[in-house]
C-alpha positions in Angstrom: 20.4 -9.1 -34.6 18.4 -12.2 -32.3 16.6 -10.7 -29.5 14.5 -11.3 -26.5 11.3 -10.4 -26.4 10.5 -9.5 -22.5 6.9 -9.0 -21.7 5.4 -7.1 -18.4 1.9 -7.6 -17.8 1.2 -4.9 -15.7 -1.7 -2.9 -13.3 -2.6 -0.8 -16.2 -1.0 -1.6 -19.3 1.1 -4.5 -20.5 4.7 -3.5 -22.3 6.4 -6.2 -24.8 10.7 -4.9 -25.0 12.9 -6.2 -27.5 16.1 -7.1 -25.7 19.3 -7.9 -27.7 21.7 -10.5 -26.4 24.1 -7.7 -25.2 21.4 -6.9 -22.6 20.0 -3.3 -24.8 16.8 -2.7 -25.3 16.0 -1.4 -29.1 11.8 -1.7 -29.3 8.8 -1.2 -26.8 5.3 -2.1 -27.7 2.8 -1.2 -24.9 -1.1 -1.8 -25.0 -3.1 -0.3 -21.8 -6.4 -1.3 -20.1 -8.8 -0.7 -17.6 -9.8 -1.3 -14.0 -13.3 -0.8 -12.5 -13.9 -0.2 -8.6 -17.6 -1.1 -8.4 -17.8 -0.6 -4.6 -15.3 0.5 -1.9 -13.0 -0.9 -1.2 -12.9 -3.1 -4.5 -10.2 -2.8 -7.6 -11.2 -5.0 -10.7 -10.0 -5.6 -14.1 -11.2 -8.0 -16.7 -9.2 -11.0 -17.4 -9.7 -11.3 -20.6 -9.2 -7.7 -21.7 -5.3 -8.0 -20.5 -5.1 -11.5 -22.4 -5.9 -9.8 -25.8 -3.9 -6.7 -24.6 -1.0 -9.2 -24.2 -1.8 -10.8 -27.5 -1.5 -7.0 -29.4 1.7 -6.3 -27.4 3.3 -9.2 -28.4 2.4 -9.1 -32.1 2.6 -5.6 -33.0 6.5 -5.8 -31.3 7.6 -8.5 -33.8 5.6 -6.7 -36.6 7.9 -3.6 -35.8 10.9 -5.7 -35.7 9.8 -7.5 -38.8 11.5 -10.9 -37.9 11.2 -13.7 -35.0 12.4 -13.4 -31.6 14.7 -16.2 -29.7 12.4 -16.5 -26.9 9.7 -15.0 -24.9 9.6 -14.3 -21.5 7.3 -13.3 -18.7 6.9 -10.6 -16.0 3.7 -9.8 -14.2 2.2 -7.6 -11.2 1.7 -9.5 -8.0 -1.2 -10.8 -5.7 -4.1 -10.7 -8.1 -7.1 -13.7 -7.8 -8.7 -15.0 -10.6 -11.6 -17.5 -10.1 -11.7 -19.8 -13.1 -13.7 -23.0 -14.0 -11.8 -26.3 -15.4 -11.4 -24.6 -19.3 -9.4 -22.0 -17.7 -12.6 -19.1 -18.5 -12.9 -16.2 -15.4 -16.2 -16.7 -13.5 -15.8 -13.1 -12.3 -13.5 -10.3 -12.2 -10.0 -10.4 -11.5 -9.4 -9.0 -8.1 -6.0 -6.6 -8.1 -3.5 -5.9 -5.8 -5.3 -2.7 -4.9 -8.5 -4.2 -3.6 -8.7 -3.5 -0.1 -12.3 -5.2 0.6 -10.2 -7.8 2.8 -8.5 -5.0 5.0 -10.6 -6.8 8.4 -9.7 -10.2 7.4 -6.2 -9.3 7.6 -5.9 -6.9 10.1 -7.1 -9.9 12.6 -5.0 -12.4 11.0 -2.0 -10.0 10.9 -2.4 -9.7 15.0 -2.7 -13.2 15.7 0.4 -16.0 16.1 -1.4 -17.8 13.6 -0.8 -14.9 11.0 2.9 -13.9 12.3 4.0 -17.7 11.9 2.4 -17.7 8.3 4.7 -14.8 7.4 7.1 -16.4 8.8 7.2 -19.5 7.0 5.6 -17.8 3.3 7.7 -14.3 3.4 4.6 -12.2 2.3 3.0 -9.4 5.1 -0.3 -9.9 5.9 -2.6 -7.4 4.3 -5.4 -7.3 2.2 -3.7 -7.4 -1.1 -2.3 -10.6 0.0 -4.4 -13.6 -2.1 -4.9 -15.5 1.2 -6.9 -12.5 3.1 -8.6 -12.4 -0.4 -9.4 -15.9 -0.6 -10.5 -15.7 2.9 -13.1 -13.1 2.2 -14.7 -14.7 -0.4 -15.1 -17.6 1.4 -16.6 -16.0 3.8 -18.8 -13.5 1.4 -19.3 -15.1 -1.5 -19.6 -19.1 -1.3 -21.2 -19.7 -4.0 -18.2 -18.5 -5.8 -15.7 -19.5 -3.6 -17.6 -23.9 -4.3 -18.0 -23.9 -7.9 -14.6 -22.3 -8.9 -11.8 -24.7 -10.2 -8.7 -23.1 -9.5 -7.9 -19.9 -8.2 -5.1 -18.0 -9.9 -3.2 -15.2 -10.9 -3.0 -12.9 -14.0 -0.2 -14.5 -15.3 -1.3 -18.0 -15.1 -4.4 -17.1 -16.9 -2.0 -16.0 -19.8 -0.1 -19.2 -19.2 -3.3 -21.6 -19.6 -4.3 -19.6 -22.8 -0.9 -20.1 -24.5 0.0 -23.7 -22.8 -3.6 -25.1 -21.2 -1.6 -25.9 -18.3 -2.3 -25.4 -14.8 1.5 -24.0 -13.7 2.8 -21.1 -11.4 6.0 -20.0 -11.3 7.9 -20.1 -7.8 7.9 -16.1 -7.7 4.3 -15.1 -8.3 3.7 -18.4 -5.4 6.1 -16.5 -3.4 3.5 -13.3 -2.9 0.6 -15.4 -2.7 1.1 -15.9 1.4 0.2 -19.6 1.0 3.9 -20.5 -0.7 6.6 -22.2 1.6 9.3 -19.9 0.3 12.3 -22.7 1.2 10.4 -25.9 1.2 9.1 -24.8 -2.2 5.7 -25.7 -2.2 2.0 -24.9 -1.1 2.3 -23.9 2.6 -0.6 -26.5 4.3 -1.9 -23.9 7.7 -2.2 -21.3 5.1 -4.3 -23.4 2.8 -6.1 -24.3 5.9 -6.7 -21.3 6.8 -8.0 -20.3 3.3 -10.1 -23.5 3.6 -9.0 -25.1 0.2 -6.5 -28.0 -1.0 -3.4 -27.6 -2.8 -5.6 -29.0 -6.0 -7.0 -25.1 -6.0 -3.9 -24.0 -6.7 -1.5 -24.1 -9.4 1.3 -26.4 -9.8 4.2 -24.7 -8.7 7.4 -24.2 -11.1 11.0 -23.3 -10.9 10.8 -19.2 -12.6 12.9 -20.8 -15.2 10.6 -23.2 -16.6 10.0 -23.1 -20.3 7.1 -24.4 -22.6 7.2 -24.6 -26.7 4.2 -24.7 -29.3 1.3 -22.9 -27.7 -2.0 -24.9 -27.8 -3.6 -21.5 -29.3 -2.4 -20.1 -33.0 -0.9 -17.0 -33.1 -0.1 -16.9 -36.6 2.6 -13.5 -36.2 5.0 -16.5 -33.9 6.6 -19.6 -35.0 5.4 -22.8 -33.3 9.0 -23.5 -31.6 9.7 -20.3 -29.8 10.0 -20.8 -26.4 8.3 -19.5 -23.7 9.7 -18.6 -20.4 7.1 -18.4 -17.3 9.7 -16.0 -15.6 8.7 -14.0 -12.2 6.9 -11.3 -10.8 8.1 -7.4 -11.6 9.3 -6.5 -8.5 11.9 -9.0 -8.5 12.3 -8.8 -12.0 13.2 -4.9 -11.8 16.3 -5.9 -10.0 17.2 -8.2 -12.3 16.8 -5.4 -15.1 18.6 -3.0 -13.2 21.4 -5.5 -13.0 20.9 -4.7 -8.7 21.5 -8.4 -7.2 24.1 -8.0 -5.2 24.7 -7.4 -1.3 24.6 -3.6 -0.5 22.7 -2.8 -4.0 18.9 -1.6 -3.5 16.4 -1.0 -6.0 13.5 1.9 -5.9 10.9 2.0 -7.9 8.1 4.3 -8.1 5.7 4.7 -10.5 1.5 4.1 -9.0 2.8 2.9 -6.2 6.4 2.3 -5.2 8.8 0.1 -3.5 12.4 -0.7 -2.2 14.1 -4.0 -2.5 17.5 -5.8 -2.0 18.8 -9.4 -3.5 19.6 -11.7 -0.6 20.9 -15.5 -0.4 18.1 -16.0 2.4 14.9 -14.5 3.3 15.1 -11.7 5.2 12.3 -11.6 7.3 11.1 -8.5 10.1 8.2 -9.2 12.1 7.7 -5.3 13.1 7.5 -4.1 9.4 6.1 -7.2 7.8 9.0 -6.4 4.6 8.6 -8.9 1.9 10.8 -11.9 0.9 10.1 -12.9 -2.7 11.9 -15.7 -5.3 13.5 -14.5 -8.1 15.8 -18.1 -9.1 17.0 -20.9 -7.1 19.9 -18.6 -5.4 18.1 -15.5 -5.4 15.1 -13.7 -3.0 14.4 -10.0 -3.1 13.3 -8.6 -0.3 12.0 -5.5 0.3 8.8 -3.3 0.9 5.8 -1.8 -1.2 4.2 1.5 -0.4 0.6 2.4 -1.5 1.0 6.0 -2.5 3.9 7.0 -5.3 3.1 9.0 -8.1 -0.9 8.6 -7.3 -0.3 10.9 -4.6 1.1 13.7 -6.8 -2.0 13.0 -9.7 -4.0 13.7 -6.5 -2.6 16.7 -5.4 -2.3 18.1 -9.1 -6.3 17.0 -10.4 -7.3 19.3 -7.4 -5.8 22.2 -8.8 -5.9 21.7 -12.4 -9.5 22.0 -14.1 -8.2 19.8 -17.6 -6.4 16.5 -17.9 -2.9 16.3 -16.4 -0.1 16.3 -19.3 4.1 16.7 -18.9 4.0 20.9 -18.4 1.5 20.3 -15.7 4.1 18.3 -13.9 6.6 20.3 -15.1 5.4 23.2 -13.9 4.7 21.1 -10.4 8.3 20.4 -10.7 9.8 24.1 -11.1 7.4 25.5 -8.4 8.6 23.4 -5.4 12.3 23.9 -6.3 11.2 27.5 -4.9 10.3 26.5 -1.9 13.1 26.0 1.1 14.0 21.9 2.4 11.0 21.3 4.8 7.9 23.1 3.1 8.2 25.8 6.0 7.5 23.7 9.0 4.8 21.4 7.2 4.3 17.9 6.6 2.6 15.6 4.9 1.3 11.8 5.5 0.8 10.6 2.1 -1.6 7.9 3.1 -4.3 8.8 0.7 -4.9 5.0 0.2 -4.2 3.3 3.2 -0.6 2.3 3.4 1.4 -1.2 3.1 5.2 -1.3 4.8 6.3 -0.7 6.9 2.9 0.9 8.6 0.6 -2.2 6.9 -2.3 0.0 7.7 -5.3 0.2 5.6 -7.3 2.3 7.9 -4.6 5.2 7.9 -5.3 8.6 5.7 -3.3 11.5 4.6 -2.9 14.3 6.4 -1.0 17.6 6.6 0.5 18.5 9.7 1.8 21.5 10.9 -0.1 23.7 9.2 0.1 28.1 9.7 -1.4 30.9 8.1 2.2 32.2 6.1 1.8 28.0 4.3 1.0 29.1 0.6 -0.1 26.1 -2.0 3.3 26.0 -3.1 4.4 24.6 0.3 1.8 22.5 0.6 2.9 20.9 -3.3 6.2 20.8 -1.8 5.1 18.7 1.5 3.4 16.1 -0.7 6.3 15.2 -2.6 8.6 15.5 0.5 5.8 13.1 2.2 5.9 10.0 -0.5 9.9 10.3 -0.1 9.6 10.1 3.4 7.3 7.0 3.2 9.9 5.9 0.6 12.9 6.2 3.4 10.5 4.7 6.1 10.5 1.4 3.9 14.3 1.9 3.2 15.4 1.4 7.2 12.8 -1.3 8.0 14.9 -3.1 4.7 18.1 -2.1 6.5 17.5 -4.2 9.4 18.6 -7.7 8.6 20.6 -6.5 5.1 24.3 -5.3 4.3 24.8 -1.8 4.4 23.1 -0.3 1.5 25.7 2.0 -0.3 23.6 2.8 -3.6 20.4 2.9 -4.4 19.2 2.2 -8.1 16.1 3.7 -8.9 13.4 3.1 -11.8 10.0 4.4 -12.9 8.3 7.4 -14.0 9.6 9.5 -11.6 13.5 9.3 -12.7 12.6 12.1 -15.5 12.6 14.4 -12.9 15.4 16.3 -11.6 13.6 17.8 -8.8 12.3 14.7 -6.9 15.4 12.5 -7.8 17.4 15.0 -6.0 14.9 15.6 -3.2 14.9 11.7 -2.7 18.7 11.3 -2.4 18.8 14.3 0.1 15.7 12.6 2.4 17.8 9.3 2.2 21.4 10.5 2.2 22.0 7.3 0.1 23.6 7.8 -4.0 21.1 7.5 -6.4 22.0 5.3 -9.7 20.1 5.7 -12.6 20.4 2.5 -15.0 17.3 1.7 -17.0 14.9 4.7 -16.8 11.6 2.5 -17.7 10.8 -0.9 -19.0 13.2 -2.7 -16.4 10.8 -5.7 -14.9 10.6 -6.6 -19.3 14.2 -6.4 -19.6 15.1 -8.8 -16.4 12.0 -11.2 -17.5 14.6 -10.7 -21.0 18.4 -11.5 -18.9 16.4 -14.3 -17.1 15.6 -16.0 -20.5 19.2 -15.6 -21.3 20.5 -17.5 -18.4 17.9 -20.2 -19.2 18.8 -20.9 -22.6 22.5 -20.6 -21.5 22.3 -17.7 -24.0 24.6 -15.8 -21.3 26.7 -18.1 -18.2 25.9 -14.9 -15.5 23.2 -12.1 -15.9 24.3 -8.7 -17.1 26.6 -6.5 -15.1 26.4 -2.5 -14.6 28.9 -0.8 -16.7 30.4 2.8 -15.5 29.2 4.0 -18.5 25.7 3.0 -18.8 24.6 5.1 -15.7 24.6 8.8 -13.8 24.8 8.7 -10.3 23.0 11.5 -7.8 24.8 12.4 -4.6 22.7 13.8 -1.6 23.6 16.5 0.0 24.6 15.4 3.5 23.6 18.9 5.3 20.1 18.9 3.7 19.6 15.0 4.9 20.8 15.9 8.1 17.8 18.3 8.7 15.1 16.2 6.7 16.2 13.5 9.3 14.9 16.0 11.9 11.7 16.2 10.3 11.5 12.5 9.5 11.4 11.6 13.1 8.4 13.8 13.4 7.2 12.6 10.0 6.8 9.0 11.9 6.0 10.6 15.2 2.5 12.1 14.0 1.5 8.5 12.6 2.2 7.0 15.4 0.1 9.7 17.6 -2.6 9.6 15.2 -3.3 5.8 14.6 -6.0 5.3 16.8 -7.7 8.5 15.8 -7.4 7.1 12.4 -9.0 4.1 12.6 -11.7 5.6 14.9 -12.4 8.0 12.6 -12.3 5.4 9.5 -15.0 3.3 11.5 -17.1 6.3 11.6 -16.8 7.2 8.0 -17.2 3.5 6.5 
C-alpha cells in the first residue's frame, strides 16, 4: 500500500501520519519537546531540539511501516522567529507564538493607521505573537542580535535549511508573518520598514506546493529521491484534513489554544476583530480567528484542585461533574482570559475573571462556568468570522476536546450551529498528506467528506437560546472591565 507521510511540527510535540492514497490514516508517530519561559512574558523552545524530534518522528514512522513513503510533506505552528547566522545555526532561542514580551509594541502599532493598513494589505492582526511586533522588539531591545543575525525565520524553515540548505518559505507560514502581501505575493515593503530590515532577512518566498528531492543531509532510514513537500501552516492545513474548504463549512479546533476558520476565494478581512486571512494554495485563504485559552484553561482550573498529575479519570471525572450542574452554572460566568486573549478581543492585558459570583455557587459551578467561558470565547470568534462569510451551516471540529461528550454538546448548544466530527486528531498531518497528493497529481481534487466517515451533533435550540442571554453579558463584563484591566495589569507588571 504507497502512502504519504504527513508531518506536523507542532507547539509541543511534532506528529509524523501515514496517509494512504484513499485519504486514511493507518500509523502515527509523535515525539514531544519542551519550552522554557525564562522571564514574563517570554515562551522559548530550542531549535534544534524540534529538528532531532522531527528527525525521530520521521524515522521511527517508516521503521513501523517497514517500507518507503511516496512523499513527505510539511505542516507547522505559526509566528515563531528564529535568529540564525548564514550556516542556518540558531544564535538564540526560538521565540513561539505564545511569547507575549512584544504585547506594547503591538498594542501601539495595532492603534495606529500605520498598523490597520498593515493588516490590511498582510491579513495577519496585530498582536504580539505576530513576527513583526517580535522583530520590532528586538530591534529595539536587543541590537546586538537583531545586527549580526542573517536571516530571521520560522521553525519550519529551519527544518527546511537542514534537509535542503536553502533559504525558502512557503506562501502560508509568510502569510502569518504580518510582513507578507497576501495578493501581491511577496514581502510587504512598510512592514519591512517598519521592522527596520530588507527583504534579504527574510526567506524567499514559495508557492505551499513547492517540492525539493535529495536532502543535503543523510538520513540513511529515506531514499535520496523522495520528495519533499514544504506544504503550509496547521491551521490552514486542518481544514484541508478535515476536508472543510468550502463556502458555509467552518472548522474548530481546540486543543492548547483554539481557533475557528472558513476557506474563502478572497481574504476576508474585519478591521474591528482583527480575524486572520491566511494562504493555504493559489485558490485558497482560510480565514478565521485564534483564541489564547482552550484546553489550558481547563488544566488550570483542574491542577488547582488536584494535588497529583492530571491523567483521563481526572477529566473524566471533570466531565461527569458539570453534566450535574443546570445550562448557566447558576447565574455565574467566567472570562477565560487566563493568558491574555487574541480575537476577537486582541488584548494581552485582559485576565480571567468570574462574574456573578453568590454564596449558594459550589466548585462544581464554578467547573462548569470555565468550560462554558472557553465556549463562549469560542462563539465570540465564530460571529466576528460571520461577518464578511456565507452563512455557516456546520461546524467541523478537531482536537483533544472532541473525546468528550460533555463539552462537544455544550459547544453546539452555546453556538446553535451542527457539530461534525471528521478526523478526531492528527488533521493539520493529514491535509499537509492531501496537499502532497494534489501536487504530485496523485489525486485531480482533494478528498471529499463521505456520510459515512462522520457523526454530526445537533444543539439544542432552547438551551442556545438562553446561553445567547448570557453571552451578551458574557461580552458585556469585558467590555465594562477593560480599562480596569489594563490599569490593574500596569500595576501588577
Amino acid at each position: 500500500m504507497e502512502y504519504i507521510v504527513g508531518v506536523d511540527i507542532g507547539t509541543g510535540s511534532v506528529k509524523a501520519v501515514a496517509v494512504d492514497l484513499s485519504g486514511n490514516s493507518f500509523e502515527v508517530d509523535q515525539q514531544h519537546y519542551s519550552y522554557q519561559s525564562q522571564q514574563p512574558d517570554y515562551h522559548e523552545q530550542d531549535a534544534e531540539e524540534i529538528w532531532l524530534s522531527f528527525q525521530k518522528s520521521l524515522q521511527a514512522i517508516v521503521q513501523k511501516i517497514g517500507y518507503q513513503p511516496k512523499a513527505i510533506s510539511l505542516s507547522a505552528a505559526m509566528h515563531s522567529v528564529i535568529a540564525v547566522d548564514e550556516s542556518g545555526n540558531a544564535l538564540s532561542p526560538m521565540i513561539t507564538w505564545a511569547d507575549s514580551r512584544s504585547a506594547a509594541v503591538a498594542k501601539k502599532l495595532k492603534n495606529s493607521s500605520t498598523g490597520l493598513a498593515i493588516y490590511q494589505a498582510t491579513g495577519t492582526p496585530i498582536h504580539a505573537m505576530s513576527p513583526l511586533c517580535k522583530l520590532i522588539w528586538l530591534k529595539e531591545n536587543d541590537q546586538e542580535l537583531f545586527k549580526t543575525t542573517h536571516k530571521f525565520i520560522s521553525i519550519k524553515e529551519y527544518i527546511w535549511f537542514k534537509l535542503f540548505k536553502e533559504f525558502v518559505i512557503d506562501y502560508s507560514i509568510a502569510s502569518c508573518t504580518g510582513m507578507f502581501d497576501i495578493e501581491a505575493l511577496t514581502w510587504h515593503l512598510p512592514a519591512l520598514t517598519l521592522a527596520g530590515i530588507a527583504s534579504s532577512k527574510l526567506s524567499l518566498p514559495v508557492p505551499t506546493n513547492y517540492c525539493s528531492k535529495t536532502p543535503a543531509l543523510n538520513m540513511s532510514f529515506l531514499n535520496e529521491d523522495i520528495p519533499f513537500i514544504i506544504g503550509a501552516s496547521d491551521g490552514c492545513l486542518a481544514n484541508l484534513g478535515c476536508m472543510a474548504y468550502h463556502p458555509g463549512q467552518a472548522v474548530m479546533t481546540i486543543g492548547t489554544s483554539g481557533a475557528i476558520r472558513i476557506a474563502s476565494n478572497k481574504p476576508l478581512p474585519n478591521t474591528e476583530a482583527m480575524t486572520f486571512s491566511y494562504i493555504l494554495d493559489k485558490d485558497t485563504y482560510i480565514c478565521g480567528g485564534p483564541i489564547n485559552n482552550g484546553g489550558i484553561t481547563l488544566q488550570w482550573w483542574l491542577k488547582n484542585h488536584e494535588d497529583q498529575e492530571l491523567d483521563d479519570d481526572d477529566f473524566d471525572s471533570y466531565f461527569k461533574q458539570i453534566q450535574e450542574i443546570p445550562a448557566g452554572s447558576n447565574g455565574l460566568l467566567f472570562l477565560p482570559y487566563l493568558t491574555g486573549e487574541r480575537a476577537p478581543i486582541w488584548d494581552s492585558e485582559s485576565c480571567g475573571t468570574f462574574f456573578g459570583v453568590k454564596l449558594a455557587h459550589q466548585k462544581t459551578h464554578f467547573s462548569r462556568a470555565v468550560l462554558e467561558g472557553v465556549c463562549y470565547a469560542m462563539k465570540d470568534v465564530l460571529e466576528a468570522v460571520q461577518v464578511n462569510a456565507a452563512p455557516i451551516k456546520q461546524i467541523y471540529i478537531s482536537g483533544g476536546f472532541v473525546k468528550s461528550e460533555v463539552w462537544v454538546q455544550l459547544l453546539a448548544n452555546i453556538t446553535g450551529k451542527e457539530l461534525v466530527i471528521v478526523q478526531t486528531e492528527d488533521a493539520s498531518a493529514i491535509g499537509a498528506a492531501f496537499l502532497a497528493m494534489k501536487t504530485l497529481n496523485l489525486i485531480q481534487v482533494y478528498p471529499e467528506v463521505m456520510a459515512s466517515d462522520f457523526e454530526i451533533i445537533k444543539p439544542d435550540l432552547s438551551l442556545t437560546a438562553f446561553y445567547l442571554k448570557n453571552f451578551t453579558i458574557f461580552k458585556k463584563v469585558y467590555f465594562d472591565l477593560k480599562e480596569t484591566m489594563h490599569e490593574f495589569h500596569l500595576l501588577n507588571h
